[in-house]
C-alpha positions as a Python dict, from the first residue, in 0.01 Angstrom:
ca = {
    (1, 'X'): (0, 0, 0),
    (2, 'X'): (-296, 217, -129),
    (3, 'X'): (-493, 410, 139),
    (4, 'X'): (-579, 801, 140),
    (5, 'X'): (-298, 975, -43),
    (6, 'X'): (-276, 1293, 46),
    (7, 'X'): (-397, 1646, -154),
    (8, 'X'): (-63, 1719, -432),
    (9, 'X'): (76, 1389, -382),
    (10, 'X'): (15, 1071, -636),
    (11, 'X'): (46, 675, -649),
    (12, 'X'): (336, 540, -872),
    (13, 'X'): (516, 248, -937),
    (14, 'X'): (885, 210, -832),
    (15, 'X'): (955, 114, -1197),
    (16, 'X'): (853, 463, -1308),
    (17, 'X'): (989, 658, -1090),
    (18, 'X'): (1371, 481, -1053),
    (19, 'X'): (1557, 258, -1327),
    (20, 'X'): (1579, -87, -1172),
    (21, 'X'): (1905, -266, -1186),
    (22, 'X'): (2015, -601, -1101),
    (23, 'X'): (2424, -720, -1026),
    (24, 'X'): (2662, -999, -1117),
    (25, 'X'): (2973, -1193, -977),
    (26, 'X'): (3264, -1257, -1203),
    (27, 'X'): (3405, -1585, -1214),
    (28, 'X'): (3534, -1664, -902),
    (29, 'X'): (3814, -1891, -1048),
    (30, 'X'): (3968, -1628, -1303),
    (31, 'X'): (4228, -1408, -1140),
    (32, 'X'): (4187, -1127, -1360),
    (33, 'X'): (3847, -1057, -1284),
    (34, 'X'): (3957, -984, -914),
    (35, 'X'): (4106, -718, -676),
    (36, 'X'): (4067, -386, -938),
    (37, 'X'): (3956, -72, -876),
    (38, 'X'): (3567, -107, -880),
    (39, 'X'): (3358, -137, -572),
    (40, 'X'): (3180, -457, -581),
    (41, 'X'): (2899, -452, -278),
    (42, 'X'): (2762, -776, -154),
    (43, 'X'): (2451, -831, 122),
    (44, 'X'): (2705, -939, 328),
    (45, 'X'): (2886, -630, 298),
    (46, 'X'): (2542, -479, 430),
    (47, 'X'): (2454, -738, 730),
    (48, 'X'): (2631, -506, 1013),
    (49, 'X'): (2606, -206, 833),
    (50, 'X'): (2400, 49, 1016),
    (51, 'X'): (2463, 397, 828),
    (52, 'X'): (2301, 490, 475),
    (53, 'X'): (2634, 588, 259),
    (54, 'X'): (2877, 294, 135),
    (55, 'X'): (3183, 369, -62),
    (56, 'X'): (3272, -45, -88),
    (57, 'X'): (3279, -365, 19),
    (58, 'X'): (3568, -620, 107),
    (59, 'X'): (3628, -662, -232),
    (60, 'X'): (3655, -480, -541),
    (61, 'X'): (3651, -625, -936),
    (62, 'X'): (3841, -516, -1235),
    (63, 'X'): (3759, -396, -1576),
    (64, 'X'): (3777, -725, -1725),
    (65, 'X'): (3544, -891, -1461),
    (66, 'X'): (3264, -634, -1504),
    (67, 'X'): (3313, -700, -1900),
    (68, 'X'): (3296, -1087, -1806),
    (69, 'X'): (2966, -1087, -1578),
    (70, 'X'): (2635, -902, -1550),
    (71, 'X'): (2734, -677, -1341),
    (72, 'X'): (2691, -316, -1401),
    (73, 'X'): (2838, 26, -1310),
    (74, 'X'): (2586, 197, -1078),
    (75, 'X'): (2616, 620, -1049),
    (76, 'X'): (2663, 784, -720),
    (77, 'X'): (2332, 836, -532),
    (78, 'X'): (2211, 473, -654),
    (79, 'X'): (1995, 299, -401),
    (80, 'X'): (2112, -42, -312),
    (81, 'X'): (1855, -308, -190),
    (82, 'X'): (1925, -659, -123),
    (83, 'X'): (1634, -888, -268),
    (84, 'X'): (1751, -1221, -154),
    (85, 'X'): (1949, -1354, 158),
    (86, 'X'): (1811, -1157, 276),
    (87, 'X'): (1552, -919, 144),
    (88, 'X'): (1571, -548, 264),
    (89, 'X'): (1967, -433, 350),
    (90, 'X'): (1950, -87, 210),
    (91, 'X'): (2271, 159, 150),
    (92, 'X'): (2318, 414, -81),
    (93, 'X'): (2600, 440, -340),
    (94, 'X'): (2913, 700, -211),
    (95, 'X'): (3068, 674, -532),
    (96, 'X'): (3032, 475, -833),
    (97, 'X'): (3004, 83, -764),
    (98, 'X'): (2873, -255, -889),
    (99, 'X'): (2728, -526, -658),
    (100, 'X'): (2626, -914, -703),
    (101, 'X'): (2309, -1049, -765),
    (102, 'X'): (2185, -1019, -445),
    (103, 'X'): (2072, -679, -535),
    (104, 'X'): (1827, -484, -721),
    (105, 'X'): (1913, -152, -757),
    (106, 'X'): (1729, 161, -767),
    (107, 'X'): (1862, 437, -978),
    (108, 'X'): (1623, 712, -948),
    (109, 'X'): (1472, 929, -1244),
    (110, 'X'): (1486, 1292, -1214),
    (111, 'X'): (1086, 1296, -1059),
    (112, 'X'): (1289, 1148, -763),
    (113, 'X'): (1510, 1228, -478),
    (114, 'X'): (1716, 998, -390),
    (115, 'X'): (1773, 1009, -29),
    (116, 'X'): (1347, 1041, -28),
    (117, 'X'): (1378, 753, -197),
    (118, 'X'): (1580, 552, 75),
    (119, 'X'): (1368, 666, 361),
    (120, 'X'): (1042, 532, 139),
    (121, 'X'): (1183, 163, 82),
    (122, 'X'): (1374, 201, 495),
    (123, 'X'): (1000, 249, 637),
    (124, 'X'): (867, -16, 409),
    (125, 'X'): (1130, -280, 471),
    (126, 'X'): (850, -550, 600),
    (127, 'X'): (607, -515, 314),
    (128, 'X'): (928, -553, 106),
    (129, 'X'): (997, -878, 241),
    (130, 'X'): (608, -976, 231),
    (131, 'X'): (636, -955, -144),
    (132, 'X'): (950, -1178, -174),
    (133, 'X'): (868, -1560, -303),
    (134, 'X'): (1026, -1875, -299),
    (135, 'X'): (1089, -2196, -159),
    (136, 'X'): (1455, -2241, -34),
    (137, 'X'): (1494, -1864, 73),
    (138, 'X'): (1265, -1548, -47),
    (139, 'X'): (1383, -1347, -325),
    (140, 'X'): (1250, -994, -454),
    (141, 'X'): (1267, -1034, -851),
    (142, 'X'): (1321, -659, -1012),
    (143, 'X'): (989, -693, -1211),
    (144, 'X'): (771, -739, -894),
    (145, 'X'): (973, -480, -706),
    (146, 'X'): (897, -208, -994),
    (147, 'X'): (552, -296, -1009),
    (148, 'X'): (512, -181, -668),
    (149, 'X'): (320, 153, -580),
    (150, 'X'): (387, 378, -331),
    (151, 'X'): (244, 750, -263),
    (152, 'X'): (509, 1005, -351),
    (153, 'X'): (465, 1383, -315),
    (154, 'X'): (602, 1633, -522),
    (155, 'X'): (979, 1635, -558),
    (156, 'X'): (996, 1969, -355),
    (157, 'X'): (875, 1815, -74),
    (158, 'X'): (1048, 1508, -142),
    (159, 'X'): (1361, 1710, -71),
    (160, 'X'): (1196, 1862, 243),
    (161, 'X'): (1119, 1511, 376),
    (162, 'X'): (1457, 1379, 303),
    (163, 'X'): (1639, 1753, 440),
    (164, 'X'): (1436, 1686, 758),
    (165, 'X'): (1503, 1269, 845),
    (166, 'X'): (1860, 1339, 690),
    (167, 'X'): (1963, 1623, 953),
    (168, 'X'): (1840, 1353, 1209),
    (169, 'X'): (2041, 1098, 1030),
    (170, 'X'): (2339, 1337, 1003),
    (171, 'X'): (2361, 1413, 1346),
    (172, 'X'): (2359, 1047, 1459),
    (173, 'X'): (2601, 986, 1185),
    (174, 'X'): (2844, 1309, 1370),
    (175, 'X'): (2774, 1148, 1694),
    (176, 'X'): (2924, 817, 1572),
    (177, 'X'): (3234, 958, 1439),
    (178, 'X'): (3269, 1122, 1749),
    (179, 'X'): (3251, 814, 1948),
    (180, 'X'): (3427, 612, 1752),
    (181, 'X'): (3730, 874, 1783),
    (182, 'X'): (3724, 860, 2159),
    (183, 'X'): (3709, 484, 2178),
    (184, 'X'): (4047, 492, 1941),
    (185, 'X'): (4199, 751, 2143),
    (186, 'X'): (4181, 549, 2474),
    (187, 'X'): (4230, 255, 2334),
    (188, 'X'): (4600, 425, 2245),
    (189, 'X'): (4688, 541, 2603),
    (190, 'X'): (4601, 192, 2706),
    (191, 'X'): (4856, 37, 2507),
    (192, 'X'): (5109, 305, 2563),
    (193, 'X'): (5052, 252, 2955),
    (194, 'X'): (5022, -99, 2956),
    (195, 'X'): (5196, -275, 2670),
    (196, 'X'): (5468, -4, 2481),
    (197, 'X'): (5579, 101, 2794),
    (198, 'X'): (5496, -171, 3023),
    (199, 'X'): (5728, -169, 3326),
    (200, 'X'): (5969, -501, 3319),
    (201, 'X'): (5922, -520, 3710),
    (202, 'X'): (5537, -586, 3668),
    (203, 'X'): (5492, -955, 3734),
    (204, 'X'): (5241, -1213, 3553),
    (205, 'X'): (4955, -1299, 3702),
    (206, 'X'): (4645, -1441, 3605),
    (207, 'X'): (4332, -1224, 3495),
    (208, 'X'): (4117, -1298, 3738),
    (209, 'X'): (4351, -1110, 3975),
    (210, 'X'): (4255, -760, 3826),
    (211, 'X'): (3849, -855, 3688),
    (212, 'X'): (3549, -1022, 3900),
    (213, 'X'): (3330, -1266, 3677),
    (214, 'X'): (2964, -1274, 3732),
    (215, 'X'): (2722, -1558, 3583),
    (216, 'X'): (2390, -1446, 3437),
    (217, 'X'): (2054, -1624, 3415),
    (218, 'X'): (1716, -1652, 3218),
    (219, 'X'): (1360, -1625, 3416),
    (220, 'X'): (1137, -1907, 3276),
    (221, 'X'): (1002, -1801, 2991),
    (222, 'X'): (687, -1997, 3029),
    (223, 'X'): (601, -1765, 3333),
    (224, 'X'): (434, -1393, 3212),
    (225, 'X'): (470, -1280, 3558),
    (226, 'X'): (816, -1265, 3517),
    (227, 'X'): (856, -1089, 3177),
    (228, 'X'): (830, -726, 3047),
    (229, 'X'): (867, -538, 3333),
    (230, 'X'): (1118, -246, 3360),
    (231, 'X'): (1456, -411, 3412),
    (232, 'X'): (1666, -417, 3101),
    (233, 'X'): (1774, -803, 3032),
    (234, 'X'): (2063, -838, 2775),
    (235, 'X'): (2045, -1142, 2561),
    (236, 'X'): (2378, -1278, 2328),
    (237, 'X'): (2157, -1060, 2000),
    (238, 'X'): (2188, -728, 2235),
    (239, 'X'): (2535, -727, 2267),
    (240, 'X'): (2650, -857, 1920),
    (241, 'X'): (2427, -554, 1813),
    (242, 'X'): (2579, -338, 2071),
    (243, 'X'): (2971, -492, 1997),
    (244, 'X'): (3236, -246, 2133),
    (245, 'X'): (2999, 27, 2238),
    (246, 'X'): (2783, 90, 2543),
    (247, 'X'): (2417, -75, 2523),
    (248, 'X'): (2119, 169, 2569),
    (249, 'X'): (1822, -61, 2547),
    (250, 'X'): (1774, -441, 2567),
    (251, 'X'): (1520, -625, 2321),
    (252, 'X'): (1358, -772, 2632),
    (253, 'X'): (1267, -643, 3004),
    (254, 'X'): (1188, -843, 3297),
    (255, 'X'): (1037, -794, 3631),
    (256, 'X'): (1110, -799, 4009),
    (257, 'X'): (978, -1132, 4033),
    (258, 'X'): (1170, -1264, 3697),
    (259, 'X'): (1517, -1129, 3875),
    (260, 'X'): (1450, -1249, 4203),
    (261, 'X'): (1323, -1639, 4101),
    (262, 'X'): (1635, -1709, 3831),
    (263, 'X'): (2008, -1638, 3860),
    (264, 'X'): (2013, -1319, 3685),
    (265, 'X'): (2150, -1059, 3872),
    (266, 'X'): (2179, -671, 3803),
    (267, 'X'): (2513, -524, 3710),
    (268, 'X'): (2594, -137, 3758),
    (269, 'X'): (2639, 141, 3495),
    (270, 'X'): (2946, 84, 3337),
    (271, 'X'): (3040, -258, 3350),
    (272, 'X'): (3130, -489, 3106),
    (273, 'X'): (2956, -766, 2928),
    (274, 'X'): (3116, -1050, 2702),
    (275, 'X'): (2909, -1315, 2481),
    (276, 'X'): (3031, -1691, 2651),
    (277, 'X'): (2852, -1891, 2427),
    (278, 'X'): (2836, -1974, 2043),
    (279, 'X'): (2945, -1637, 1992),
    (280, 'X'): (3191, -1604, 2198),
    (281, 'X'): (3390, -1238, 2234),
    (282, 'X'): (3131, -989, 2145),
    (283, 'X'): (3135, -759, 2410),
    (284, 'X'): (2974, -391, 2542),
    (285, 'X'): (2946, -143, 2832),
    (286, 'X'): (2669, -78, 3007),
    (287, 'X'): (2521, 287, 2967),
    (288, 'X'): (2253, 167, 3229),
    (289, 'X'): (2218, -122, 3520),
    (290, 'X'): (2083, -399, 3336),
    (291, 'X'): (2036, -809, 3376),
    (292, 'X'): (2183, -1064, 3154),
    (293, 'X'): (2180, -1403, 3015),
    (294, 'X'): (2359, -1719, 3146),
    (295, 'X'): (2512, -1718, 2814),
    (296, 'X'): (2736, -1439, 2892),
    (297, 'X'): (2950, -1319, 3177),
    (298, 'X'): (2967, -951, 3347),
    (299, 'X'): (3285, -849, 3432),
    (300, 'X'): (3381, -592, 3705),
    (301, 'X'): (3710, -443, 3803),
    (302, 'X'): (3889, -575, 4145),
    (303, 'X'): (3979, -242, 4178),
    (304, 'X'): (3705, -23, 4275),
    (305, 'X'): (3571, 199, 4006),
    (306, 'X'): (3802, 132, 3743),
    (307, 'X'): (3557, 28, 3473),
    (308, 'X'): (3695, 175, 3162),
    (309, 'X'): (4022, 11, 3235),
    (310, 'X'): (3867, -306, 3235),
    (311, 'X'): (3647, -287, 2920),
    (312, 'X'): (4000, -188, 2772),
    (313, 'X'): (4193, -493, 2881),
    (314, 'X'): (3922, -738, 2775),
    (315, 'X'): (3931, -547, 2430),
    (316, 'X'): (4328, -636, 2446),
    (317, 'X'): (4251, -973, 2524),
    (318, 'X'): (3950, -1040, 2316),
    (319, 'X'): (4135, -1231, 2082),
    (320, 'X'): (4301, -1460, 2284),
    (321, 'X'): (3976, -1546, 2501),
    (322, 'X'): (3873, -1612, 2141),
    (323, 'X'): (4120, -1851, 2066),
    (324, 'X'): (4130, -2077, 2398),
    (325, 'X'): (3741, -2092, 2347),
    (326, 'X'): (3630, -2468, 2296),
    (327, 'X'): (3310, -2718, 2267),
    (328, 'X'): (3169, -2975, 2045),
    (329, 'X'): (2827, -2804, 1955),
    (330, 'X'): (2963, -2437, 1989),
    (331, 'X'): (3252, -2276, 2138),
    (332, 'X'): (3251, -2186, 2484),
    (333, 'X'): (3460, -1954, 2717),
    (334, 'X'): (3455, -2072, 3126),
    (335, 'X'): (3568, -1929, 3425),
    (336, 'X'): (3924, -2101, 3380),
    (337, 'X'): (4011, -1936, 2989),
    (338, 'X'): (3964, -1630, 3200),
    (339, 'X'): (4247, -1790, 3504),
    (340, 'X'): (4471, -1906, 3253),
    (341, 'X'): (4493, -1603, 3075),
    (342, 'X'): (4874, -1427, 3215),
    (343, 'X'): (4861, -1062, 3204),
    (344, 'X'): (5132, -835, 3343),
    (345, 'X'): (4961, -659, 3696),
    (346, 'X'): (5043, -291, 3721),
    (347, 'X'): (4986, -100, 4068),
    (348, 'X'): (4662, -42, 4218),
    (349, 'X'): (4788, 374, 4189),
    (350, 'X'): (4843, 321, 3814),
    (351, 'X'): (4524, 183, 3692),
    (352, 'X'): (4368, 470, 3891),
    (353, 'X'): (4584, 724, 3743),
    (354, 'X'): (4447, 531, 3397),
    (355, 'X'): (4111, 545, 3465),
    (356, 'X'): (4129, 908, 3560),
    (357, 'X'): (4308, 985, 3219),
    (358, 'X'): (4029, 773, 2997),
    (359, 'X'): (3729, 861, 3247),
    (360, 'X'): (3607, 1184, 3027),
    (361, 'X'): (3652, 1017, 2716),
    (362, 'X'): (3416, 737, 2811),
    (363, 'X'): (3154, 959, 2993),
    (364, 'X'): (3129, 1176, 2663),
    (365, 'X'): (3083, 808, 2451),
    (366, 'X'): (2786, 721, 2709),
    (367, 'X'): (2649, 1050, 2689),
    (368, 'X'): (2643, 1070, 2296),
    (369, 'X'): (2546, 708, 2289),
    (370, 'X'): (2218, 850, 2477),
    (371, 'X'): (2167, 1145, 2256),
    (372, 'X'): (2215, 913, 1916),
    (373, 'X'): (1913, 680, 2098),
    (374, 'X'): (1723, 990, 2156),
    (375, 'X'): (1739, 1107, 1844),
    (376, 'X'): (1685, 765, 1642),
    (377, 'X'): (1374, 722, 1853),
    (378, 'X'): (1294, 1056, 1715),
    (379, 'X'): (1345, 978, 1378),
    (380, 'X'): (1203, 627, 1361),
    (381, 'X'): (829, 821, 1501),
    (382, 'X'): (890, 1112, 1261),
    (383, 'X'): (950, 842, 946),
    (384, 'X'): (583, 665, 892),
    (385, 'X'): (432, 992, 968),
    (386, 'X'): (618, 1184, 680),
    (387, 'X'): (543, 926, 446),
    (388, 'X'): (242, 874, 511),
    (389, 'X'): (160, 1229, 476),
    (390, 'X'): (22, 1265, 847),
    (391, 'X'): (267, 1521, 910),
    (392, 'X'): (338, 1769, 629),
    (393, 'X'): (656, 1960, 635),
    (394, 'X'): (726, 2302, 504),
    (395, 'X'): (927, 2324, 177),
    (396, 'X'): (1149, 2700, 41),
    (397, 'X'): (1193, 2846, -280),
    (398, 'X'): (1526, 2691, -293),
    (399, 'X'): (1403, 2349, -244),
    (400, 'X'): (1157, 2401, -521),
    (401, 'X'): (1451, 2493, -745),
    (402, 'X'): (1665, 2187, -678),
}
């Protein structure tokens, strides 16, 4: 990792600039060890975890199992870093916590700031990985990851770096929140509407009398011609990345020609997408038109314009789509799980009364959702530059003092 450091800064080792700390897992078979008050964090616990601060996992130990195993209390502000299955989930310790032996923690020395420490190891998550060895699966041991060197600049502007990706970080964090209130908040005038105080004279019909199911496709991927162009394609990995939120961006683009020579079509702003295959019930909105893959199905409303109110019902019915799923290899969903599923049909005039009351709530969640891509793209240019040094930032008295 050595290059040109830049003028005030200097090469160290992770070793001597945090206390490295590996974790432990009671015994699974003793009770007592289980279900206490301590937060024990696993890389599982980290594998769909997208924001930096954890508070715990899905399950805690006690007293007597952190006694009973090598697992160790780690202070608030630790840096948690999986080294094996995988190498490179990162989080950062809310509150005091242990974790298994997936982990090698950082805890850093006073020379370092913690959240500058995060962003270092977040922009070096490949070379991390690089480093791992072993035969069965790739594992980070603590005395290779302290002996490690990185450039670090002086703690002031170590806090200056952090202050500036952090605000970026902050904000997307606010914008989350936000989002994730909305969603909640419609989700509770559908069911009030349509299942609390569902009107008895509504009669049961199948789904497929309120939704419109459209098959996707795949251009051959043997032909260039048809690839990276400028039409958003969404794969299964896009939406179970993008699960019960609208989709921005799509790993992979394809062309004019790569639309109009497979059976992908283009669905409109707004509609919904659900996984088919394998992983069956993930599902999105679209905060663009996009293409998809035959291994999932679009779904529009039957009644005009009424988009949200379909996302919302599929959300209701997730579960049971789930369930009636079948296959030998890997579970499928099919045009009938979606006919045999009995819903109660309200009036064409009440679902467009609901979509008019939901409407701004969704158009605010697509609007953030852009912002919060905006500014990630932002701060995933702005990261390798600050730590790198290409691009200096400005530090104050205060931040000197801290």
């Amino acid at each position: 990792m050595s290059g040109r450091i830049p003028e005030g800064w200097r090469e160290c080792k992770l070793g001597d600039v945090a206390e490295i700390v590996g974790g432990g897992t009671p015994k699974t078979n003793v009770i007592e060890y289980w279900n206490g008050e301590i937060p024990w964090i696993t890389p599982r616990d980290l594998s769909n975890f997208n924001g930096r601060f954890i508070s715990k996992g899905e399950r805690n130990i006690s007293e007597k199992g952190l006694i009973n195993s090598s697992a160790r209390i780690l202070p608030k502000g630790t840096i948690l870093l999986s080294t094996r299955a995988p190498v490179g989930y990162l989080a950062i310790a809310e509150n005091q916590m242990t974790t298994n032996q997936g982990f090698r923690s950082l805890i850093p020395f006073k020379n370092t700031d913690n959240i500058f420490l995060f962003y270092l190891l977040k922009n070096n998550v490949e070379y991390l990985k690089s480093q791992a060895t072993g035969t069965t699966f790739g594992e980070l041991s603590g005395s290779v990851l302290g002996s490690l060197i990185f450039p670090f600049p002086p703690l002031p502007e170590q806090h200056a770096i952090a202050s500036v990706i952090g605000s970026l970080d902050d904000k997307i964090d606010l914008l989350n929140r936000e989002n994730q209130t909305l969603e909640q908040m419609a989700e509770a005038i559908f069911r009030q509407w349509f299942i609390e105080e569902a009107d008895e004279e509504w009669e049961e019909g199948s789904l497929l009398e309120l939704i419109e199911l459209v098959g996707g496709g795949t251009p051959k991927t043997s032909i260039a011609e048809y690839w990276d162009g400028s039409i958003p394609w969404l794969s299964g990995k896009d939406i179970s990345s993008n699960h019960k939120t609208f989709v921005t961006d799509t790993e992979k683009m394809i062309t004019e020609d790569g639309l109009n020579n497979s059976s992908t079509k283009i669905l409109p702003k707004y509609a919904t997408i659900i996984s088919a295959r394998g992983t069956v019930g993930k599902y999105c909105l679209l905060a663009q038109p996009m293409a998809f893959s035959q291994t999932n199905y679009g779904i529009l409303p039957k009644i005009e314009g009424c988009f949200f109110f379909t996302y919302l019902l599929i959300n209701h019915l997730v579960e049971e789509l789930r369930a009636s799923a079948y296959g030998c290899v890997f579970d499928t969903i099919t045009t009938s799980t979606f006919r045999d599923s009995e819903v109660p049909i309200p009036s064409n005039t009440e679902i467009n009364e609901f979509e008019d009351s939901v409407s701004p709530f969704f158009q605010r969640i697509c609007q953030n959702k852009m912002q919060i891509r905006t500014l990630e793209k932002l701060r995933d240019t702005l990261l390798p530059k600050l730590m790198s040094g290409e691009v200096r930032v400005r530090f104050t008295d205060s931040e000197v003092q801290k």
